[in-house]
KEKE-3310 file (N, C-alpha, C; in steps of 0.2 Angstrom, whole numbers, plus 5000, padded with zeros to 4 digits):
npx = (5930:5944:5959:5960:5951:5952:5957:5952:5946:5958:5964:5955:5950:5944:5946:5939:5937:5948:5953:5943:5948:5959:5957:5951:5962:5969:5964:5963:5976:5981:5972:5978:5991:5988:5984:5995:6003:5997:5996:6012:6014:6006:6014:6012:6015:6019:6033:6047:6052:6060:6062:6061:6050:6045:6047:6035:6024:6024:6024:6010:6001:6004:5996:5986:5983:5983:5973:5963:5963:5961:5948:5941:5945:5937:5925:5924:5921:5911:5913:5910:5912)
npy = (6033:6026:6025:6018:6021:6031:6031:6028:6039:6049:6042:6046:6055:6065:6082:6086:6075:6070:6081:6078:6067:6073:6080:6072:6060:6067:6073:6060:6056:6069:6068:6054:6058:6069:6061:6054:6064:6068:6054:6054:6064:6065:6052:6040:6033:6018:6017:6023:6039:6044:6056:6074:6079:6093:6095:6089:6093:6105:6098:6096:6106:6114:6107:6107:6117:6120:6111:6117:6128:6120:6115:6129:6133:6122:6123:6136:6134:6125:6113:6108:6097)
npz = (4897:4888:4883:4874:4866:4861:4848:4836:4834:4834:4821:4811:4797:4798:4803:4814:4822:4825:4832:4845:4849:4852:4861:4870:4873:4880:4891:4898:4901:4908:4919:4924:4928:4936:4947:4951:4955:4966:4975:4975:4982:4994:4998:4994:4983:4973:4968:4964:4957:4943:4937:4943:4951:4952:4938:4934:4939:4932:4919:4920:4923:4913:4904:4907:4903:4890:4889:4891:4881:4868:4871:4870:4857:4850:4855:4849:4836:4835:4839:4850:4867)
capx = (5934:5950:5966:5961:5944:5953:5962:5945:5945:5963:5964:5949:5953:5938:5950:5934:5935:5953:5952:5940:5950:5965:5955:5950:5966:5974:5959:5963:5982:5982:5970:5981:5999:5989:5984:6001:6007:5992:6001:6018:6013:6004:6020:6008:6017:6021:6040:6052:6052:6064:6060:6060:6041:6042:6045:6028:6020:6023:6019:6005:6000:6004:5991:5978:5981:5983:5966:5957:5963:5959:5940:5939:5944:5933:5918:5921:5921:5907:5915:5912:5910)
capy = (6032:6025:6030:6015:6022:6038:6028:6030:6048:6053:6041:6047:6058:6073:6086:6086:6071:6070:6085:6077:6061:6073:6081:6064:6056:6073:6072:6054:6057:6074:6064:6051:6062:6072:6055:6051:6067:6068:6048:6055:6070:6058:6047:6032:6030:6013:6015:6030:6044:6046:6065:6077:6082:6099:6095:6084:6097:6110:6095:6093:6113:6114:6101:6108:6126:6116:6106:6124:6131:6116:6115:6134:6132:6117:6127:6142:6128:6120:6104:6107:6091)
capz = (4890:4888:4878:4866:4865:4857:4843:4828:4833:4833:4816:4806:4791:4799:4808:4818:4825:4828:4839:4849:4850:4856:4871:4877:4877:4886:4896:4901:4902:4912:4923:4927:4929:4943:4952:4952:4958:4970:4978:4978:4989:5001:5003:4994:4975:4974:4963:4964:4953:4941:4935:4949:4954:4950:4931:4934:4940:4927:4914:4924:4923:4905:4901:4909:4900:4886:4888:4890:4876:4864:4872:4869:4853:4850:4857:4842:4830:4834:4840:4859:4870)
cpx = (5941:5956:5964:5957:5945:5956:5956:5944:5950:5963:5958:5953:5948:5943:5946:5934:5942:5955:5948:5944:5955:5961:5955:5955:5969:5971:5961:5971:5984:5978:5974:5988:5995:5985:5992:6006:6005:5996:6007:6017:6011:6007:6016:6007:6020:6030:6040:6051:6061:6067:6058:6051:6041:6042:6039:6024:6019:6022:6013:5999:5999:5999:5983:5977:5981:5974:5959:5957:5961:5952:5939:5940:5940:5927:5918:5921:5916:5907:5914:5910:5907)
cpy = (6030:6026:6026:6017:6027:6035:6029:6036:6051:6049:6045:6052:6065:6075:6085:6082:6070:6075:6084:6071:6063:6075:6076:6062:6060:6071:6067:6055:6062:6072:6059:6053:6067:6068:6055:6055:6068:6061:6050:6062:6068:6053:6041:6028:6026:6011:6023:6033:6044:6052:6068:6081:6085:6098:6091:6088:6101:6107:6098:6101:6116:6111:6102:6116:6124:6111:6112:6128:6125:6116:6123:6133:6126:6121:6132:6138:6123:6113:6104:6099:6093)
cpz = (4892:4883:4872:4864:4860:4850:4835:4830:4830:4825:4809:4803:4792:4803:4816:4824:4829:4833:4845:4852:4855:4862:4873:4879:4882:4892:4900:4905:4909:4920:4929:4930:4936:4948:4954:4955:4964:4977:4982:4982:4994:5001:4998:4985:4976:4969:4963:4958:4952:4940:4942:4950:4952:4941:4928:4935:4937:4921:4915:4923:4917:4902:4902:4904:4892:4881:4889:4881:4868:4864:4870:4860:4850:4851:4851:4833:4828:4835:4848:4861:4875)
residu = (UNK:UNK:UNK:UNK:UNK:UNK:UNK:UNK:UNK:UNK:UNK:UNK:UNK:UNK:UNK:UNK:UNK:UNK:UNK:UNK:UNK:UNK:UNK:UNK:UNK:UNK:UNK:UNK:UNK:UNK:UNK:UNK:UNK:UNK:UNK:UNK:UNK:UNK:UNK:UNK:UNK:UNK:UNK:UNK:UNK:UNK:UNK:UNK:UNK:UNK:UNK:UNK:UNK:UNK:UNK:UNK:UNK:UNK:UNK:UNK:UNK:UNK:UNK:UNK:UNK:UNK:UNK:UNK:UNK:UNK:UNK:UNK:UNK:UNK:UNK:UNK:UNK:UNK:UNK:UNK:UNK)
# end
C-alpha cells in the first residue's frame, strides 16, 4: 500500500474506515523515517540532514508507540487489521 492508497479511507465519512486509513499511512510513513534513519547510521543517505538524528529518532519512537496504541485500540473496536 501506498499513502495515496490511504486517501478513500482517511476521507470516508465511517470513523472506521478512517482509522484504518490512519494506521496504514503511519504504518507507511514510520516505515520510511526508520529507512532513512537506518541509511544515515550506515554512512549511505544520499543528502544531509537538516534535523539532528536524535529528534528523528524519537519521532521515529513515538510513531511506533503511537502505531501500538491505535492497533490496540483498533482491535477493542472491532476494526483490527
Amino acid at each position: 500500500m501506498e499513502i495515496k492508497d490511504c486517501v478513500p479511507y482517511i476521507t470516508s465519512d465511517d470513523y472506521r474506515a478512517r482509522m484504518i486509513g490512519e494506521y496504514h499511512e503511519l504504518n507507511i510513513r514510520r516505515k520510511k523515517l526508520g529507512s532513512m534513519i537506518q541509511k544515515h547510521t550506515a554512512g549511505l543517505l544520499d543528502f544531509e540532514l537538516k534535523c539532528p538524528i536524535k529528534i528523528l529518532e524519537l519521532q521515529y519512537e513515538h510513531m511506533c508507540e503511537y502505531e501500538d496504541i491505535l492497533l490496540a485500540r483498533m482491535q477493542i473496536e472491532g476494526i483490527a487489521e
